[in-house]
Backbone as a printed PyTorch tensor [residue, N CA C, xyz], in Angstrom:
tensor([[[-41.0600,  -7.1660, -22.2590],
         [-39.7380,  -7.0230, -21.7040],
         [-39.7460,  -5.9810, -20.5770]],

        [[-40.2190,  -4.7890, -20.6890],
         [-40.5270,  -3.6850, -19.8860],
         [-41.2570,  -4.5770, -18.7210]],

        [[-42.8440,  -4.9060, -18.6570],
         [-43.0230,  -5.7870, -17.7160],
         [-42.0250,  -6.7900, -16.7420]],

        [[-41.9020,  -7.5940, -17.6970],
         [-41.1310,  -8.1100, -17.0850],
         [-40.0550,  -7.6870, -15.8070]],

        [[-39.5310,  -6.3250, -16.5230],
         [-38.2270,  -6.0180, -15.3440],
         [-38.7610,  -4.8030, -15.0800]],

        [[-40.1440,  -4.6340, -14.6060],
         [-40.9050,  -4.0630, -13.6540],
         [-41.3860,  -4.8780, -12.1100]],

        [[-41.9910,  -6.1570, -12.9540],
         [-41.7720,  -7.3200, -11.8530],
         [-40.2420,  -7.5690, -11.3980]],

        [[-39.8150,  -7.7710, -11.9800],
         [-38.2480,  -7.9390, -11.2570],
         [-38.5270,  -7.1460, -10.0430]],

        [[-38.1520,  -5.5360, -10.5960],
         [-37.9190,  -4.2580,  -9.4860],
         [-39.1660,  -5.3160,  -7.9840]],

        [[-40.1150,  -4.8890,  -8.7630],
         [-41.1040,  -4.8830,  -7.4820],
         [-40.3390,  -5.8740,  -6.8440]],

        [[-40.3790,  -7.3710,  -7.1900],
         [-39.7300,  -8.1790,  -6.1680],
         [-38.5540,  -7.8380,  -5.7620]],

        [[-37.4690,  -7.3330,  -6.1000],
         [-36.6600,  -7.2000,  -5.2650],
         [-36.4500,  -5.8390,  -4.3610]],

        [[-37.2960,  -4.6670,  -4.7320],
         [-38.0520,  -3.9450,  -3.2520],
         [-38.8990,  -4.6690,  -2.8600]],

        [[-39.6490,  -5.6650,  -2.8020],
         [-40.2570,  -6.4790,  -1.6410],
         [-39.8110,  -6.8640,  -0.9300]],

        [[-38.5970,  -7.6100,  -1.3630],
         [-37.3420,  -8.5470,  -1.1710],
         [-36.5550,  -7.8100,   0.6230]],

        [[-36.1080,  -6.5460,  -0.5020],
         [-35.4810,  -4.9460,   0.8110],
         [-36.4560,  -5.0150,   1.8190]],

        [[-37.9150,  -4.7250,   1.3700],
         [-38.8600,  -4.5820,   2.6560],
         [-39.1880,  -5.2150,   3.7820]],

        [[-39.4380,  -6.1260,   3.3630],
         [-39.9550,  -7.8740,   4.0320],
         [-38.6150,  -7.5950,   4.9310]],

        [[-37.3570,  -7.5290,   4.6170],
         [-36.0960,  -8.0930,   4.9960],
         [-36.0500,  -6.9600,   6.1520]],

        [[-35.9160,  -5.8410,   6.2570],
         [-36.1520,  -4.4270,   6.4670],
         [-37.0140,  -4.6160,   8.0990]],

        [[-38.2850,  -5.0010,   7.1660],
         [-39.1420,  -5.6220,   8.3320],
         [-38.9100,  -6.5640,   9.3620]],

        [[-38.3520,  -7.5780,   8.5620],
         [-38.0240,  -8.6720,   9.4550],
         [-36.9480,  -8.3150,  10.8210]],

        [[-35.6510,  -7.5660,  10.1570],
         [-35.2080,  -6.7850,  10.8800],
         [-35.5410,  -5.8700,  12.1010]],

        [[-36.5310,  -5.0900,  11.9000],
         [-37.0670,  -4.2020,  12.7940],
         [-37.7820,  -5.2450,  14.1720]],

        [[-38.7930,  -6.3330,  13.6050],
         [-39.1310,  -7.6900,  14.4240],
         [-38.3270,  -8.2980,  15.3790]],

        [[-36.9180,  -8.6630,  14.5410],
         [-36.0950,  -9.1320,  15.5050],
         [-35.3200,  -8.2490,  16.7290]],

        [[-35.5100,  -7.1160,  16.4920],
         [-34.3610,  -6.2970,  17.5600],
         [-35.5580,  -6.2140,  18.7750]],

        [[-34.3540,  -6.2420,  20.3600],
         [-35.0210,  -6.0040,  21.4600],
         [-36.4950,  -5.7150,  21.4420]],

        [[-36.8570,  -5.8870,  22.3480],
         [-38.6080,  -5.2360,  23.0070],
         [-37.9620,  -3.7850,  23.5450]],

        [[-38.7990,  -3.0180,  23.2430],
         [-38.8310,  -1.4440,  23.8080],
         [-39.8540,  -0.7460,  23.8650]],

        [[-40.5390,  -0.6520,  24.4250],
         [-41.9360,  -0.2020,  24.4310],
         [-41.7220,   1.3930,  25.0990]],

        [[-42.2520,   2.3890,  25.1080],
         [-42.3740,   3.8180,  26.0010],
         [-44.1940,   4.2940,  25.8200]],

        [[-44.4920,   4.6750,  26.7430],
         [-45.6320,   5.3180,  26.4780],
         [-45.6790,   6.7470,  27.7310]],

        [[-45.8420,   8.0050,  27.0490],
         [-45.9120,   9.2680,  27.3390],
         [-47.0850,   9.4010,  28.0330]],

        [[-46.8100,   9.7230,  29.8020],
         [-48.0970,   9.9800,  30.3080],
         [-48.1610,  11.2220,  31.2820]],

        [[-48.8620,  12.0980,  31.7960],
         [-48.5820,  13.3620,  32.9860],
         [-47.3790,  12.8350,  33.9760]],

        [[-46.3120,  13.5810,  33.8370],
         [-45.2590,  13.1910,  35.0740],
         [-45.3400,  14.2660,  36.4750]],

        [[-44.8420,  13.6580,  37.0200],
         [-44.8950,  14.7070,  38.3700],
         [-43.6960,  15.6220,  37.9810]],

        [[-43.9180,  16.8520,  39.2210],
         [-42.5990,  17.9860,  39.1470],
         [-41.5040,  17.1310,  39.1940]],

        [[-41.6180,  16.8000,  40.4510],
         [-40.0960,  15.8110,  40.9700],
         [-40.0920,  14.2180,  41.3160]],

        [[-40.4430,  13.2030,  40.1680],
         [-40.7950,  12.0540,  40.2550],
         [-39.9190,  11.2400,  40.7540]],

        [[-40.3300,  10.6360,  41.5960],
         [-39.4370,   9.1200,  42.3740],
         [-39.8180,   7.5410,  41.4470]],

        [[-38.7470,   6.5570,  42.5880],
         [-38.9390,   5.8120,  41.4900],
         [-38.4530,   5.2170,  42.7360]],

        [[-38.9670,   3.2420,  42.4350],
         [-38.7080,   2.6030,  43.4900],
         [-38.4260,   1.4370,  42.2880]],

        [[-37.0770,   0.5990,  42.6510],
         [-36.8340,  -0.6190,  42.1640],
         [-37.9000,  -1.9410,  42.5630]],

        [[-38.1540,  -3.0940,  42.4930],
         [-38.5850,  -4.2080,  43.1620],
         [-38.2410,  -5.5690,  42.0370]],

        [[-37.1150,  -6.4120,  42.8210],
         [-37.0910,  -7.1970,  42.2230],
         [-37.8680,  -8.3640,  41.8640]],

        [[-37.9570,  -9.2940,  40.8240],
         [-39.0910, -10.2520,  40.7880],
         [-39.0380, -11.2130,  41.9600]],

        [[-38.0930, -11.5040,  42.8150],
         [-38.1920, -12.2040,  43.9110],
         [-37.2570, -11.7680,  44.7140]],

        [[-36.9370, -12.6690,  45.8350],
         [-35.5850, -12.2470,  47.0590],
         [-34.4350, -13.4680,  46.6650]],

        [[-34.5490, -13.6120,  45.6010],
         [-33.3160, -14.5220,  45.6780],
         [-31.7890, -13.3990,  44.8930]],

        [[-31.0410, -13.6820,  45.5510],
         [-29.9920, -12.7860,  45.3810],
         [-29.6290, -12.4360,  44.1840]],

        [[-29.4030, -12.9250,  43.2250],
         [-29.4590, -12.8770,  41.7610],
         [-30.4880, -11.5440,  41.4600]],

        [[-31.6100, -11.9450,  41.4580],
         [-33.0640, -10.9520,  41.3220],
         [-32.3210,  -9.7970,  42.1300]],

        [[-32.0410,  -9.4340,  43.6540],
         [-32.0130,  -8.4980,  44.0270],
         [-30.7480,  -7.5610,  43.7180]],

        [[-29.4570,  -8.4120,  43.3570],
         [-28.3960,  -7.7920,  42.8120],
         [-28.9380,  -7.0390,  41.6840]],

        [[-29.4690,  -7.7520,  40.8440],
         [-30.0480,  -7.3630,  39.0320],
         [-30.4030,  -5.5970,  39.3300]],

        [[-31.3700,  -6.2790,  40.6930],
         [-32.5540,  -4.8430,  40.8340],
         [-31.5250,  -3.7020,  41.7780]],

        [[-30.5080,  -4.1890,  42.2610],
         [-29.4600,  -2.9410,  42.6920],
         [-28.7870,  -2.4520,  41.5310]],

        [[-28.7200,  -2.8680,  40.4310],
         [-27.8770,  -2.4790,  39.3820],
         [-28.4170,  -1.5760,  38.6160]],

        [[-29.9480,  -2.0440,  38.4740],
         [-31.0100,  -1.0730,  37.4430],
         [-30.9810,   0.5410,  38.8850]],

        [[-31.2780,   0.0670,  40.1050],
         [-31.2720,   0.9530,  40.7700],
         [-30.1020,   2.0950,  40.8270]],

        [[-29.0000,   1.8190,  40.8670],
         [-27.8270,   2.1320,  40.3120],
         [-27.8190,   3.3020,  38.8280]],

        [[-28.1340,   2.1640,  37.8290],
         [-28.4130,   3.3060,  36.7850],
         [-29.2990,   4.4710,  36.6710]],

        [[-30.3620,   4.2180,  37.7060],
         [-31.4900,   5.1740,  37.4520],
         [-31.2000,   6.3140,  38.9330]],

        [[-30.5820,   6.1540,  39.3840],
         [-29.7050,   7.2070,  40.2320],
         [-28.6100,   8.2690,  39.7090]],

        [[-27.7300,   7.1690,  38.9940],
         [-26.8160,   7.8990,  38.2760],
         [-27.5790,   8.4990,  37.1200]],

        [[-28.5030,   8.5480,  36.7260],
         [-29.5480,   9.4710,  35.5450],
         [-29.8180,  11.0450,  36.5010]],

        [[-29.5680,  10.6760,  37.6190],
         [-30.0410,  12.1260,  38.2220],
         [-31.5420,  11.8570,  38.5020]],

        [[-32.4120,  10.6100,  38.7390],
         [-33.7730,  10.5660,  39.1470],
         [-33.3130,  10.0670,  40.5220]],

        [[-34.4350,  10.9170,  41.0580],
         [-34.7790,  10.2950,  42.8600],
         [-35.3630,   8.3510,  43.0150]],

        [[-34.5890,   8.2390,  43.9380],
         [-34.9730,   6.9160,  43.9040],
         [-35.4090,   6.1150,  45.0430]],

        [[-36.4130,   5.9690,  45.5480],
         [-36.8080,   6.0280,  46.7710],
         [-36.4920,   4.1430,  47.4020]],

        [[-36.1750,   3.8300,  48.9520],
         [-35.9920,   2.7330,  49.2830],
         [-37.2160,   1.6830,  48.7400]],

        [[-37.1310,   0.0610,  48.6080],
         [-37.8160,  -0.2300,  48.2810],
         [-38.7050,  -1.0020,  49.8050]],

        [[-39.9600,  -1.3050,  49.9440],
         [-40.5110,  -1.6820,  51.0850],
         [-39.5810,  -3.0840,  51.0930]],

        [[-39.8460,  -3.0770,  52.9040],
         [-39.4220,  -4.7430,  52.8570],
         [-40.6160,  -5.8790,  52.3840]],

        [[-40.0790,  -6.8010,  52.1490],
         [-41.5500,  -8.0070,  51.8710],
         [-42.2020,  -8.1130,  53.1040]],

        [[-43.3000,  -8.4190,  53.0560],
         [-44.3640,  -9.4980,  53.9350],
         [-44.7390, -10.6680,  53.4700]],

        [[-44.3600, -11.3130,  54.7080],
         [-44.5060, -13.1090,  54.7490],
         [-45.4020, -13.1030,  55.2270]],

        [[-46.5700, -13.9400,  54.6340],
         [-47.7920, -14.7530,  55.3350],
         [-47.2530, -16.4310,  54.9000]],

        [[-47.5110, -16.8280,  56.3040],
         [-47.7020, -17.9960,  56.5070],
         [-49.0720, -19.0020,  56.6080]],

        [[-49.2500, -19.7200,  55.9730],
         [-50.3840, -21.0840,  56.2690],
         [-49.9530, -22.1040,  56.6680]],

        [[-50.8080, -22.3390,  57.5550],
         [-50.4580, -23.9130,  57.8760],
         [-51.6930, -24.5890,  57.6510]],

        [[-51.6240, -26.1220,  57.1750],
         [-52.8000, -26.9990,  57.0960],
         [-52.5450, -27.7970,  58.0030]],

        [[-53.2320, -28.1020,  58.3200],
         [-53.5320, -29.9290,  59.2330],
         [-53.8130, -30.7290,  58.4000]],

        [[-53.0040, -31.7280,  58.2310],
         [-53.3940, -32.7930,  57.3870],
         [-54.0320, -33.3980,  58.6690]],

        [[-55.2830, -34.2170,  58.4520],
         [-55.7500, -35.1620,  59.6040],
         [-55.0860, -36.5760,  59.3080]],

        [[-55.2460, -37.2220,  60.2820],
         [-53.8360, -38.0280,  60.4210],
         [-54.5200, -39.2530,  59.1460]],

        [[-53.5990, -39.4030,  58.6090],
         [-53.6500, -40.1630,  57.1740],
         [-52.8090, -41.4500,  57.1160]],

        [[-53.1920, -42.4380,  57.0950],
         [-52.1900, -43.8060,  57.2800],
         [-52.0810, -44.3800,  56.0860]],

        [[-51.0640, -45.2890,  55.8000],
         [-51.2820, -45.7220,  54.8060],
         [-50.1260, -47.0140,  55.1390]],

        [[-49.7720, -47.7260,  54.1220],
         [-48.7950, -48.7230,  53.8250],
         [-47.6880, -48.9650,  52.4590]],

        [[-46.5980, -48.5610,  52.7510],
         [-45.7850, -48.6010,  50.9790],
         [-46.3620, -49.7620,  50.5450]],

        [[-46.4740, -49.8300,  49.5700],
         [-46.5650, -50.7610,  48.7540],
         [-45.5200, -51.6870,  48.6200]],

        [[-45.4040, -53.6160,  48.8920],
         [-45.0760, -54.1820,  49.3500],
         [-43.6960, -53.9180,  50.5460]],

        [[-44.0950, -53.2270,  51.1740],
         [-43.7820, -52.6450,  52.9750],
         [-44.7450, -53.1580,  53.9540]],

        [[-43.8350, -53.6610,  55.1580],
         [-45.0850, -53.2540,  56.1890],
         [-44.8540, -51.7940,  56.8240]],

        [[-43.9550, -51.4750,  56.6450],
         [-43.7770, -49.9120,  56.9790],
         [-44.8010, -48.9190,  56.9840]],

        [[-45.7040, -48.1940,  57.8170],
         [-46.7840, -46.9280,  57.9380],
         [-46.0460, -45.7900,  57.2660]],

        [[-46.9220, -45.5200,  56.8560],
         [-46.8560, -43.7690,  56.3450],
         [-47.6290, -42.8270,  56.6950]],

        [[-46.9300, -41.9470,  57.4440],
         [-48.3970, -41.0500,  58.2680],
         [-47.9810, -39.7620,  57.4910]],

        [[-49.0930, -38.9570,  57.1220],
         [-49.0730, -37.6430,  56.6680],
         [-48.5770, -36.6310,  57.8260]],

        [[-47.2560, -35.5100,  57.0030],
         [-47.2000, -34.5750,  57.8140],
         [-48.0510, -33.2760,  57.6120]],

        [[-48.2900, -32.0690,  58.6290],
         [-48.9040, -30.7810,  58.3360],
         [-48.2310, -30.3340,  57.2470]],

        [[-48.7960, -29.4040,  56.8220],
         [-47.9890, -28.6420,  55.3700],
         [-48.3190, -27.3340,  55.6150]],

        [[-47.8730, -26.5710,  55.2430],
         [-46.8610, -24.8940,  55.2010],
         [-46.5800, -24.1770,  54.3440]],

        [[-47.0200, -22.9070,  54.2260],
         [-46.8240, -22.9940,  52.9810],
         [-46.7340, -20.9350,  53.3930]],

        [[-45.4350, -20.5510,  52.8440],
         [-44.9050, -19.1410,  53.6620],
         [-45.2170, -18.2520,  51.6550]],

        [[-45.9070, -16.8110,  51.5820],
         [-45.6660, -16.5600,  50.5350],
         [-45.1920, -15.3070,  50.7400]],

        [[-44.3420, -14.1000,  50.2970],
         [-43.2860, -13.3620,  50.5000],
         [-44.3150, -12.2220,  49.1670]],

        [[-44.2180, -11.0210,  49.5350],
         [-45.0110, -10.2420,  48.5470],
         [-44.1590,  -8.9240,  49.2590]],

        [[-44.5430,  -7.9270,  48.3090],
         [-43.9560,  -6.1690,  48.5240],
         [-45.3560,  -6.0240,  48.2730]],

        [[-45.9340,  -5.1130,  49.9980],
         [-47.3410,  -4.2630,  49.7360],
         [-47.4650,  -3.1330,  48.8870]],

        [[-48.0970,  -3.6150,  47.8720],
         [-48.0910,  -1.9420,  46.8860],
         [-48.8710,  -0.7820,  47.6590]],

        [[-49.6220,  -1.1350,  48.2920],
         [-49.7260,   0.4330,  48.9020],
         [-48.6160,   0.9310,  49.5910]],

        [[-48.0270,   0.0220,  50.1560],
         [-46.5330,   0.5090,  51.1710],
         [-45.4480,   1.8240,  50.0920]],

        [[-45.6780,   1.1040,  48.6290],
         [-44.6890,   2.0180,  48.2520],
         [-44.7780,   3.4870,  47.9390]],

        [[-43.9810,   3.7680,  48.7710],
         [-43.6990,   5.8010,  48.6170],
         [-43.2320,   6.3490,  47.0920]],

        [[-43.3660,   6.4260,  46.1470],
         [-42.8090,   6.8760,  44.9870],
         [-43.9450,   6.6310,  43.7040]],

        [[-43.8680,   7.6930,  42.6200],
         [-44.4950,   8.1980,  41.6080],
         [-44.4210,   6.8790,  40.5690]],

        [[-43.2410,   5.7530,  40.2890],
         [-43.2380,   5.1730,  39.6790],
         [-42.9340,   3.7530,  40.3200]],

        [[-43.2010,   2.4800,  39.6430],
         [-42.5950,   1.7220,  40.0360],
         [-41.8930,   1.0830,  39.2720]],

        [[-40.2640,  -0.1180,  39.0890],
         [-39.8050,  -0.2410,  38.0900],
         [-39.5950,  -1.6710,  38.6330]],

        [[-40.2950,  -2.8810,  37.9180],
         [-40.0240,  -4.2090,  38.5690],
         [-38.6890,  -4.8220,  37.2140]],

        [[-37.9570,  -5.4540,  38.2270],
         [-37.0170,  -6.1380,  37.3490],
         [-36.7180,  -7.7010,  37.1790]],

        [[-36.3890,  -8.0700,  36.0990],
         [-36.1530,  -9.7250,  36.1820],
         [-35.2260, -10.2080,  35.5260]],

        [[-34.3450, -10.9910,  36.1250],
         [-32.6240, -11.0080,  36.1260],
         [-32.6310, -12.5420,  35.4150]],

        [[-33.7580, -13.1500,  35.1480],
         [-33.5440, -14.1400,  34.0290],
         [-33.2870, -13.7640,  32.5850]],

        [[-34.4750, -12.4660,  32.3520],
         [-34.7590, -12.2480,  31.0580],
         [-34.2570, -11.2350,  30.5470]],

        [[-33.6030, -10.5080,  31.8980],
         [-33.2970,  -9.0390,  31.8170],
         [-33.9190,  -8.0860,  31.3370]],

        [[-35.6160,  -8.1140,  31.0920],
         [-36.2710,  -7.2450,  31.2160],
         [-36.5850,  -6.4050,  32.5010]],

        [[-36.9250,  -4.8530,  32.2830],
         [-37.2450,  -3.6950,  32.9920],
         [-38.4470,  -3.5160,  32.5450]],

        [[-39.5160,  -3.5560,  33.7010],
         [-40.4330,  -2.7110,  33.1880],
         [-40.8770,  -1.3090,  34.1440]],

        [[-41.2800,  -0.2450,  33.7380],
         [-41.5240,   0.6610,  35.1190],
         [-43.0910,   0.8080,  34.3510]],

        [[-43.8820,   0.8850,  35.7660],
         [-45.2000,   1.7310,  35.9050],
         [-45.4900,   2.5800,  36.8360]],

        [[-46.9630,   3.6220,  36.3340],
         [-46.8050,   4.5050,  36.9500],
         [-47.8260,   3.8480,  38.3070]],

        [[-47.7210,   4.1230,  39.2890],
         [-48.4490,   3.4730,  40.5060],
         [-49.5230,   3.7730,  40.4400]],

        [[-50.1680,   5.2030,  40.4030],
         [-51.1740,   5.6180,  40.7310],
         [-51.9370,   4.9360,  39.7090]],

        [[-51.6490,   5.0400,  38.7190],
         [-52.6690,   4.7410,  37.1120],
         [-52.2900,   2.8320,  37.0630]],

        [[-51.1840,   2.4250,  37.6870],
         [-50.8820,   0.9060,  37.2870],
         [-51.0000,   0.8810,  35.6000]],

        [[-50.2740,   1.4810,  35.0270],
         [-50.1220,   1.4790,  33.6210],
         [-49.0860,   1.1570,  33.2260]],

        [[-48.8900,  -0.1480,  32.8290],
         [-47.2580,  -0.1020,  32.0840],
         [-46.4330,   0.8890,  31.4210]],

        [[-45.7790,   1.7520,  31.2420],
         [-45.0580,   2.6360,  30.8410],
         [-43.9040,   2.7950,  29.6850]],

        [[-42.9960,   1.8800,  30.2150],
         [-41.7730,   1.5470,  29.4520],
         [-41.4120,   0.0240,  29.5420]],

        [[-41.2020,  -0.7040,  28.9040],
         [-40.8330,  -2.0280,  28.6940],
         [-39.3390,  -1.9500,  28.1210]],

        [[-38.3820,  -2.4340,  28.5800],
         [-36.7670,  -2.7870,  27.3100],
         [-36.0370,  -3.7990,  28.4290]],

        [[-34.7800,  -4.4330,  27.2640],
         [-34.5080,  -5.5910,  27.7770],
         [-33.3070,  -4.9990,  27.9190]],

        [[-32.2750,  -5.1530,  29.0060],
         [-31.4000,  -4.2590,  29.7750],
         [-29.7310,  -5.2990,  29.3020]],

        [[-30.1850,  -5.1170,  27.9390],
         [-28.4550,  -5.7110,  27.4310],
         [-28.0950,  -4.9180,  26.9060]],

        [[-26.2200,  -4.8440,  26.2570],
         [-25.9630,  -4.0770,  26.2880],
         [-25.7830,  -4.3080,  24.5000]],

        [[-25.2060,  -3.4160,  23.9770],
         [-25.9900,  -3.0300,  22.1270],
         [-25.1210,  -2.8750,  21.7500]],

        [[-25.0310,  -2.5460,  20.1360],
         [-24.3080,  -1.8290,  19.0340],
         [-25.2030,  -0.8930,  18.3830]],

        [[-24.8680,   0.4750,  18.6280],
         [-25.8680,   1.2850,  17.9970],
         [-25.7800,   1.5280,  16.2620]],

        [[-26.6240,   2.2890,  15.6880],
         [-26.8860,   2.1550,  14.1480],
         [-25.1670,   2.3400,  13.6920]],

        [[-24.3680,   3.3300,  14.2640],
         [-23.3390,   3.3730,  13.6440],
         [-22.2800,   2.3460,  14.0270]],

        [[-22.4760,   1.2780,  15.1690],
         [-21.7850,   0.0580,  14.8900],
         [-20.7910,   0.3780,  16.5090]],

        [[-21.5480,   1.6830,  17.4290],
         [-20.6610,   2.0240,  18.3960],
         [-21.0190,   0.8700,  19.4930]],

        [[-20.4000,   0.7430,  20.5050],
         [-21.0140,  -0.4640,  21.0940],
         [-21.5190,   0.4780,  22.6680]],

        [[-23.0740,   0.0600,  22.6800],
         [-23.5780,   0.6730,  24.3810],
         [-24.0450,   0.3250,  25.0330]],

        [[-24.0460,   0.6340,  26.4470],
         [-24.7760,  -0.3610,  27.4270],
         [-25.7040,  -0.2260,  27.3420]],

        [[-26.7680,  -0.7050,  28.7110],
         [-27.8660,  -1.1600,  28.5440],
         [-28.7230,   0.3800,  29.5560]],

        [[-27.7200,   1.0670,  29.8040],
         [-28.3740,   2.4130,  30.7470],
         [-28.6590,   3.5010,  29.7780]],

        [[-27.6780,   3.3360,  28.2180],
         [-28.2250,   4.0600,  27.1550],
         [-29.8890,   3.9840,  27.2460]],

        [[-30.7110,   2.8790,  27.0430],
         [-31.6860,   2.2580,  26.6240],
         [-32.6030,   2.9600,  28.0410]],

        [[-31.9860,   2.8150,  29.0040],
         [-32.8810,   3.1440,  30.3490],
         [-32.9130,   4.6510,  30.0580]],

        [[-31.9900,   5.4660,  29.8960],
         [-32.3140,   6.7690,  29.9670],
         [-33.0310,   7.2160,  28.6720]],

        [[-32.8130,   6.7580,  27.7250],
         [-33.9160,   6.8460,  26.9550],
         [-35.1810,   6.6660,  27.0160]],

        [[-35.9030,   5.7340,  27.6140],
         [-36.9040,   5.1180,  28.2080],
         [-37.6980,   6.7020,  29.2340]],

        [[-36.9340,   7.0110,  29.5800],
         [-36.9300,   7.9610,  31.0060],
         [-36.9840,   9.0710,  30.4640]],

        [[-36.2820,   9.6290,  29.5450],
         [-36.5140,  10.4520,  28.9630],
         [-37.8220,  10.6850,  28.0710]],

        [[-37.9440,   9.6010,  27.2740],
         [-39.0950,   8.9900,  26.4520],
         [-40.3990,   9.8140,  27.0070]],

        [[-40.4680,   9.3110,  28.8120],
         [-41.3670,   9.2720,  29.5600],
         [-41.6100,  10.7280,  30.2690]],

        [[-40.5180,  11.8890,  29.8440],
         [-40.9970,  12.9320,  30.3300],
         [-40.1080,  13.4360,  31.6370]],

        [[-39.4570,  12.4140,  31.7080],
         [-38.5270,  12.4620,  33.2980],
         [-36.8160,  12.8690,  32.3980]],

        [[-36.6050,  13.9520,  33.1090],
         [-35.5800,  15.0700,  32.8800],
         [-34.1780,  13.7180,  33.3450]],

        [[-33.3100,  13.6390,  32.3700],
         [-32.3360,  12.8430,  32.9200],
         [-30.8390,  13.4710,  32.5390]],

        [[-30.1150,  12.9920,  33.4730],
         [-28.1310,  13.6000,  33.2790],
         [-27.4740,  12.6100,  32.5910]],

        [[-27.0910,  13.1640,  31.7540],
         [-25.8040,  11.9020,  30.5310],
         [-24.9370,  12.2240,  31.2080]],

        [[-24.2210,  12.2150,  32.1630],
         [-23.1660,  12.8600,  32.6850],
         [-22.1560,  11.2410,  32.8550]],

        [[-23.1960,  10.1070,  33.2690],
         [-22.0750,   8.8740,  34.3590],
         [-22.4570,   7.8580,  33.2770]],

        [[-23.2540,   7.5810,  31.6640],
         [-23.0320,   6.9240,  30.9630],
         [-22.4970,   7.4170,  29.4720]]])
């Protein structure tokens, strides 16, 4: 009998744990990792592309990490390289057409931010699908901080944005920040 509702207990603290666990699994990605910071560290936004969406996202994170009281340096403009191919002239016939089909040249433009171009201690790329942030440090190219930039209910059920999470992150990382504008 004792056995018995010894096994009980255990399973149902397994029961708490597992559950506990499972819990901890499901909440956001947040990653921080503590590395040498500079005296007075900068920080440069870059969104995952130039489509307006992406670059609004990355004015917004830029935004928060200003109002933290960190320096935030402009971000480079892109560089476009262009290719062009020559298709050599290629004929053909649709299929039941007498109509020709001649091949045109093809083009092909790709849009990049030179990482050496950028002036600042950190870099923080953003992506406005997933609403992940990640910042690294440039010199080392080390991922740093990873979190997903929604906004929460904290343990006591208060509800907070998603700049809570950034200045934490920032802080996490050694970089002195102002609670003052969240």
């Amino acid at each position: 009998m004792f056995y018995n509702k010894m096994n009980k207990l255990f399973g149902i603290s397994l029961l708490f744990l597992g559950t506990g666990l499972l819990g901890c699994v499901t909440k956001t990605l947040e990653i921080v990792v503590l590395r040498d910071v500079p005296e007075s560290p900068s920080f440069v936004v870059i969104p995952a592309n130039d489509f307006l969406r992406e670059v609004e996202f990355a004015n917004s994170v830029e935004d928060a990490i200003i109002s933290a009281g960190v320096r935030v340096v402009i971000r480079p403009s892109t560089k476009e390289v262009t290719t062009e191919k020559r298709v050599q002239e290629a004929e053909g016939r649709q299929a039941g057409s007498n109509e020709s089909i001649l091949a045109a040249d093809a083009k092909l433009t790709e849009k990049y931010f030179a990482f050496d171009a950028i002036q600042a201690d950190y870099i923080v790329h953003t992506y406005a699908n997933s609403r992940h942030v990640k910042i690294s440090k440039k010199e080392s190219r080390e991922i740093l901080a990873i979190f997903e930039a929604q906004s929460f209910r904290d343990a006591a059920g208060k509800f907070q944005t998603w700049h809570v999470k950034l200045h934490k992150a920032l802080e996490r990382m050694g970089i002195p920040v102002s609670h003052n504008h969240y």
